[in-house]
N, C-alpha and C positions, 0 to 999 in steps of 0.2 A: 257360289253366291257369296260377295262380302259379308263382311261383317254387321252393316245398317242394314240389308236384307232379311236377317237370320229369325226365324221363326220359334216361336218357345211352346214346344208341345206337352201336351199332360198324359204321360199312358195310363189308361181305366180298368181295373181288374176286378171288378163283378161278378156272382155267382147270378144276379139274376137282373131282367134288361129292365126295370124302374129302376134297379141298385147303378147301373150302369148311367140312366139318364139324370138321374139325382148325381152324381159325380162328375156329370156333363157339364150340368150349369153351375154346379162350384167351381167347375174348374175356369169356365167363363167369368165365372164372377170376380177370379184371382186372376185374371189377363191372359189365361193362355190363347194362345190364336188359332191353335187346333187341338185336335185328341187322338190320340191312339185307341181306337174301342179293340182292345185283346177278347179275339171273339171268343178264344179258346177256353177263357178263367167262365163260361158263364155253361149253367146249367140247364140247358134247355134241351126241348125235344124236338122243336122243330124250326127250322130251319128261318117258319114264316116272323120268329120274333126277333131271330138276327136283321128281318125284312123290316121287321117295325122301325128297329132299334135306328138303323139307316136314315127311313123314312123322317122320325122325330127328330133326327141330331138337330143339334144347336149351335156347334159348330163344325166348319172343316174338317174331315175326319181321314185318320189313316182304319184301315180296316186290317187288321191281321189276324194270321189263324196258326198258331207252334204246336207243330206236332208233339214236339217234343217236350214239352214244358210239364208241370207235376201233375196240372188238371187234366191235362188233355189226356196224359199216360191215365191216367187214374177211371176218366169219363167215357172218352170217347176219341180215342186216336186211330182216328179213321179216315185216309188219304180223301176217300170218297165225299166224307161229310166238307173237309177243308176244302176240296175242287169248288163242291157246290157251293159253301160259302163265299169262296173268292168269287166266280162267277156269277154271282146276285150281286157281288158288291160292283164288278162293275156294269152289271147290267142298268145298275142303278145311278152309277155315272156318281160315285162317292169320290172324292178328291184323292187321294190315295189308295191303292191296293197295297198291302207285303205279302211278298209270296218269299217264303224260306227257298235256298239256293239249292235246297234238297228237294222240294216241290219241282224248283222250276228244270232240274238236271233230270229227272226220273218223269216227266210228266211231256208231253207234248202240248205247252203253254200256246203254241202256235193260235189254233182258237180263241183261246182267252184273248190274247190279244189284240185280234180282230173284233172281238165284242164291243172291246170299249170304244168309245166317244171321245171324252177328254181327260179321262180317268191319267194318272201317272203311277209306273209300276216302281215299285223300291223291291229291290232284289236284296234281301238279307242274310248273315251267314255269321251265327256266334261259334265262336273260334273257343271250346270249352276244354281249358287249363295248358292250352297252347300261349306258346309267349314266340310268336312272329316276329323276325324283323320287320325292316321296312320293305326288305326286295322281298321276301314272302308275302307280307301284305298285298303288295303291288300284284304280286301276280296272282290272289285271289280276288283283289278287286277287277283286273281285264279278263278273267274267264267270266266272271256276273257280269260285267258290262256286256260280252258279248251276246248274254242268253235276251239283250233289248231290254235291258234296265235302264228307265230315268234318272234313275240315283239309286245310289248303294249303300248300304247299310253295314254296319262290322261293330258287333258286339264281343268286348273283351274282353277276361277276367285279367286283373291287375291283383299280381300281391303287395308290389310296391308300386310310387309315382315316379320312378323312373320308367316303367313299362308302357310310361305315358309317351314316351320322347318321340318314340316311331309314327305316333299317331298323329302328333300334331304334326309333322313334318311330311305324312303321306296327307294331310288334310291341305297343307301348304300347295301342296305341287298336283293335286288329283286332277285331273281332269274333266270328272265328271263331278255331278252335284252328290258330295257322301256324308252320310250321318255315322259317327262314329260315337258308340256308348260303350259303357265299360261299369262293372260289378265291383260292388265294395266301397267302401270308405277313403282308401286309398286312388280311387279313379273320380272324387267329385270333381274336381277341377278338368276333367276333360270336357263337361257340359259348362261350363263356366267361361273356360277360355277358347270353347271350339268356336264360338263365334268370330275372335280376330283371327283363326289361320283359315277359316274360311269354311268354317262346317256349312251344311245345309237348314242343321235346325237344331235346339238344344234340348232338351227334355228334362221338365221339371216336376216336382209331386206335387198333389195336397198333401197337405200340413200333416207330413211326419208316415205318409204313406208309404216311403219304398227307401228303404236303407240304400244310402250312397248318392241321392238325386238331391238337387240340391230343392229348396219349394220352389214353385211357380212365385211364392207373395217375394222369398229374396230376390231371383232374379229380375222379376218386374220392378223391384221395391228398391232394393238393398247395391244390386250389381246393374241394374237398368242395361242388361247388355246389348239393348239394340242400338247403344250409343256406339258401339265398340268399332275396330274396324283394325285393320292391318299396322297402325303405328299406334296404338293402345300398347302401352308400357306397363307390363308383369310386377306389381309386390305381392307381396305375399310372408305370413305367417308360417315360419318353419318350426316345426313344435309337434307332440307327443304324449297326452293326447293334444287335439287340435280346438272337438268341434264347443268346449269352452269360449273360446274368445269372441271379445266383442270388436276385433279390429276393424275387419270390414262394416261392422255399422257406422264405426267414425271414418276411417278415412275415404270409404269411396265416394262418402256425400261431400264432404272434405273437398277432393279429387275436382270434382265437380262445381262445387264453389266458386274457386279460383282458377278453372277453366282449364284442369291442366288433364292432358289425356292417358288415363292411369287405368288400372283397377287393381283391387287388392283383394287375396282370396285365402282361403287358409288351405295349407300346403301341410300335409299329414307325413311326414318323411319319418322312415326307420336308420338310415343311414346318410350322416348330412355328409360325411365325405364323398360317397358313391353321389350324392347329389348333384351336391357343384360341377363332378368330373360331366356328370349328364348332361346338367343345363350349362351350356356355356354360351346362349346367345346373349347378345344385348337385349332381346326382345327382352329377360327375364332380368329387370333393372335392380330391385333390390328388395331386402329380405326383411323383417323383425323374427329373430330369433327367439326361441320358449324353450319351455321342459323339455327335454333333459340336454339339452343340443349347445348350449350357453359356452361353456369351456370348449368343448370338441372345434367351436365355429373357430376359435385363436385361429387352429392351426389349417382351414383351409381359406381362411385370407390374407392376398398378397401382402397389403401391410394392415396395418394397426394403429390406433391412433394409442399414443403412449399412456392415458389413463387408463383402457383397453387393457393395456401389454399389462400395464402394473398390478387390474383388477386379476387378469387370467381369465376374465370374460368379455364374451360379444353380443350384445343384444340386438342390434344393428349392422346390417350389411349394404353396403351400397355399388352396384358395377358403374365403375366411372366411366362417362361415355369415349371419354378420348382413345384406350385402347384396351378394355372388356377388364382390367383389373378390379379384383377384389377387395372393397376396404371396411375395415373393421373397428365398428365404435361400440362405446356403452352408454345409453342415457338413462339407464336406469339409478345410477350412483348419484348421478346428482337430481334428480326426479325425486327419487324417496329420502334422503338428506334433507333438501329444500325444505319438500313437505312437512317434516318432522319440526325442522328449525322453526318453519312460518307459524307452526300451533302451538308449537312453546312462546314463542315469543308473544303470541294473541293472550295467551294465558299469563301470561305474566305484565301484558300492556291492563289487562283486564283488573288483575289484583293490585296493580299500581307497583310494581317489584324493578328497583330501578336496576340496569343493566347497561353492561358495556355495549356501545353500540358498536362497536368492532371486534365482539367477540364472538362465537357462537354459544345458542343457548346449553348445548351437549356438552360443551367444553368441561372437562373433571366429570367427568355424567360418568356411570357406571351403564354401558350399552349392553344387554344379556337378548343375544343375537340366534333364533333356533332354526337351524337350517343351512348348510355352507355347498348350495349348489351356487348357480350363475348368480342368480338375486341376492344371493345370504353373501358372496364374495364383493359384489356391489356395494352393499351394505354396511360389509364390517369397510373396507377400505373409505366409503367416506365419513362413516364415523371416527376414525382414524386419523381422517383429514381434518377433522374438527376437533381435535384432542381431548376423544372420550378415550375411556376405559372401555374394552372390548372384551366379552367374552363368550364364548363359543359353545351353543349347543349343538350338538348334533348325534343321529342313531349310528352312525359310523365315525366312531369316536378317531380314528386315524384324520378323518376328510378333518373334523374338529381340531385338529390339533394342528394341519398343516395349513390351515387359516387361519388359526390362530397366529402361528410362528409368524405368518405373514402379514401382519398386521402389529406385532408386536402386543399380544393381547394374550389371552388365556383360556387354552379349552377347560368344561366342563363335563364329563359326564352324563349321559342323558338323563339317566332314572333319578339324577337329581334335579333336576330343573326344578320338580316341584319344592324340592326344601330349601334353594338356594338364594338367598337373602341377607347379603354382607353391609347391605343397609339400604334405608329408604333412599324415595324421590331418582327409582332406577327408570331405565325407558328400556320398553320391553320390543322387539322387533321382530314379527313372524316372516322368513322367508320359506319354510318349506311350506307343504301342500297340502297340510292337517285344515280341514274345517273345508276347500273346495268341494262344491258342486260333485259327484251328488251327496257327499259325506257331509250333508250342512249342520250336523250335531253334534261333530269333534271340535276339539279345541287341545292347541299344543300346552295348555299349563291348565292348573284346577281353578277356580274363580277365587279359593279363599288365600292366594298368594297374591292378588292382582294387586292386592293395598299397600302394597310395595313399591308398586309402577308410577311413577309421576304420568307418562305416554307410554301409550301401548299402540303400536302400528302393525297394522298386516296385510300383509303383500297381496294375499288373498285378496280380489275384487270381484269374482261369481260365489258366493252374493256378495255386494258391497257391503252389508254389515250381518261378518259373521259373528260365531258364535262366541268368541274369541271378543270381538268389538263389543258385544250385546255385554259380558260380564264387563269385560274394563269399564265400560262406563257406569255402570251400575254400583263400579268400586270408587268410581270417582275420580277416574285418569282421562287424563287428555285423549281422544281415539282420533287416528287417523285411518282412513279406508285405503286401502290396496288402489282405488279408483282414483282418488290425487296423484298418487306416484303414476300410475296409467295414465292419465291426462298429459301431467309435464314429461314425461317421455315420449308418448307421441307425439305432441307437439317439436320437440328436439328431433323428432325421429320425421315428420313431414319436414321437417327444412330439409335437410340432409336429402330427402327420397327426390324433393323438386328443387331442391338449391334454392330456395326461396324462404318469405315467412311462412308461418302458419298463421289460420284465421282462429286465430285463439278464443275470440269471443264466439265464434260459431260452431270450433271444437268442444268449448266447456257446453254451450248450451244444450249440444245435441248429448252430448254425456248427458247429461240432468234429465232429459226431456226421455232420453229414449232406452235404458241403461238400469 
């Protein structure tokens, strides 16, 4: 089935069938267009509530029964109770049966199969701490097809999202109608993207139910993927952790906007070189790069655009369509710059403070910079650019000092950051990861140094005003949020993804509105 086909399923794991019909209609209520009732997660004794449970759905329903799963081991993993469940469900003429591929190999299904009406049977087989290629794949998918499965099913644990590559690619070429799911954090994007290479259905949770699934409210909401279809073009956030970001709130509505056929997903990678060598189609167009991955990306793109080369970081990646090369920018340097500039200068148009208009407001600034991964490199070079005074915090005083030298600037020590104060009216500029989500009650310096800071900035923007922001202004310094700098980099970074502008006034609004 293509991609505007694809079904977005909610699986239900209840101990008891009100728990199960209550999670029915939420799930309805959040768009799903069927459910998996997991007969097995539920505590019962007789057979006749699994009959009810049937009877009452509200919507579509897949019926399954895992022998193997923790309840069933735990309750009642009894080949015999699973027959008779399956065959009520389709005596009952329910939209889906799954029968596990170990049911359907040991069992003489023959029967079953005559029972049903209009039932369709999904023949399933999780594949647990195997990593298949694609010809192994292939050839557990034609033994299930043979056993008179509708569609097939293959559940995979992923340590990394390269483990993904097979999948999508047997999902391309299948033949038959396959639903392909996958455990962990590292496998979200298989339900994400499996609708453009042609999965059967995707499967989504309520809110915050099943680690690795992405909600039913994003993909209806956020990823709307029944838009999606075979020439839907792959961004995505490469970063570490991931599920922080608010990319995909902005760009996919973005996307959409201005009619361009996209989606953007967050992409949890441990290894960006192993990446690239993985993903080499065009279908995967281009990338916004994160923690910790910012330097390493340099060196697995073909070129670099020179402020790029000079920072030593990539925060953007884009595959040029003409022949699959790799090209490498930063917007974050002038993103957090700008933003800086524009709030001094607001403060200074405010107090009446006359200035060169072809200067910047940094310029002789004394910059005390904590942080020198991808962002803090960003940072010091365009402060650099503007002819402040740089100097360098950082917990690995080495990183410190070879940012420093590169920049023409001066490392610092960490454990002094607190006492270090060679004069007023300094701008204070957080790029490491002190004060992010969920650590929202650190802060990289103590509040009673902040009266030193003319602007205090931080890169941090989960939560837009941390703890960090909360004291500077309290001290009476300029603050800017990490979400300024995130705004004008995005936006730099949607041109570049569609060669186009961005809708700036629809970008900032939906940041305000939604953020």
């Amino acid at each position: 089935m293509g991609g505007n086909g694809v079904l977005v399923c909610a699986p239900l794991e209840c101990e008891t069938l009100e728990g199960m019909l209550a999670a029915m209609d939420k799930a309805k209520a959040q768009g799903a267009d069927l459910v998996e009732l997991r007969v097995d997660a539920m505590s019962f004794g007789l057979v006749s509530e699994v009959e009810e449970l049937i009877r009452r759905r509200t919507l579509p329903a897949i019926v399954s029964f895992r022998l193997n799963s923790a309840r069933a081991a735990q309750k009642h993993n009894d080949k015999t109770t699973c027959l008779r469940v399956l065959r009520l469900a389709l005596e009952l003429d329910v939209e889906f049966v799954e029968m596990e591929h170990e049911v359907v190999s040991h069992f003489d299904i023959d029967e079953l199969m005559d029972k049903r009406s209009s039932s369709k049977i999904i023949v399933s087989r999780y594949l647990n701490g195997e990593k298949p290629s694609k010809e192994k794949l292939g050839n557990f998918i034609a033994s299930m097809q043979s056993s008179g499965a509708d569609v097939i099913k293959l559940l995979v644990e992923v340590d990394y999202i390269t483990d993904l590559a097979p999948i999508f690619q047997l999902l391309t070429s299948c033949q038959v109608p396959l639903i392909a799911t996958t455990v962990g954090d590292r496998g979200l994007i298989s339900q994400l993207l499996g609708p453009k290479f042609g999965g059967f259905l995707a499967y989504g949770s309520l809110e915050g139910a099943i680690p690795g699934l992405p909600t039913l409210t994003s993909l209806k909401q956020v990823y709307k993927i029944e838009h999606m279809n075979a020439d839907t073009k792959v961004f995505g956030l490469i970063s570490n952790p991931v599920g922080h970001s608010k990319g995909p709130l902005l760009h996919n509505p973005s996307f959409r906007h201005v009619g361009f056929n996209g989606i953007y997903v967050p992409m949890l990678v441990d290894d960006i070189e192993e990446f690239f060598k993985v993903y080499t189609s065009q279908d995967f167009a281009g990338f916004s790069v994160g923690i910790p991955h910012k330097e390493a990306a340099v060196a697995c793109c073909d070129e670099v655009h020179p402020l790029a080369k000079s920072i030593g970081a990539v925060n953007t990646i884009v595959r040029r369509p003409t022949d699959g090369k790799l090209i490498g920018y930063n917007t974050d340097c002038e993103a957090s710059i700008t933003a800086i500039e524009d709030a001094l200068r607001e403060r200074h148009a405010a107090n009446e403070e006359a200035r060169a208009m072809d200067s910047s407001p940094i310029a002789g600034k004394a910059f005390v910079l904590v942080g020198a991964g991808g962002a803090g490199r960003a940072l010091a070079f365009g402060a650099k650019s503007r002819g402040a005074r740089v100097f360098v915090f950082n917990r690995n005083f080495k990183r410190a000092k070879a940012l420093a030298n590169a920049v023409s600037g001066e490392a610092v020590r960490y454990e002094h950051l607190d006492t270090f104060c060679p004069e007023q009216g300094m701008i204070l500029a957080n790029a490491s990861v002190v004060g992010m989500e969920p650590h929202t009650d650190k802060s990289p310096v103590s509040k009673e140094v902040l009266g030193a800071y003319e602007l205090v900035f931080d890169a941090v923007y989960t939560p837009r005003n941390t703890k960090l922001l909360q004291e500077a202004a309290q001290a009476g310094a300029v603050v800017v949020s990490g979400m300024e700098m995130f705004i004008r980099q995005a936006l730099n970074q949607f041109r570049l993804f569609t060669s186009g502008l961005a809708p700036e006034e629809f970008m900032r609004k939906l940041v305000l509105e939604q953020f």
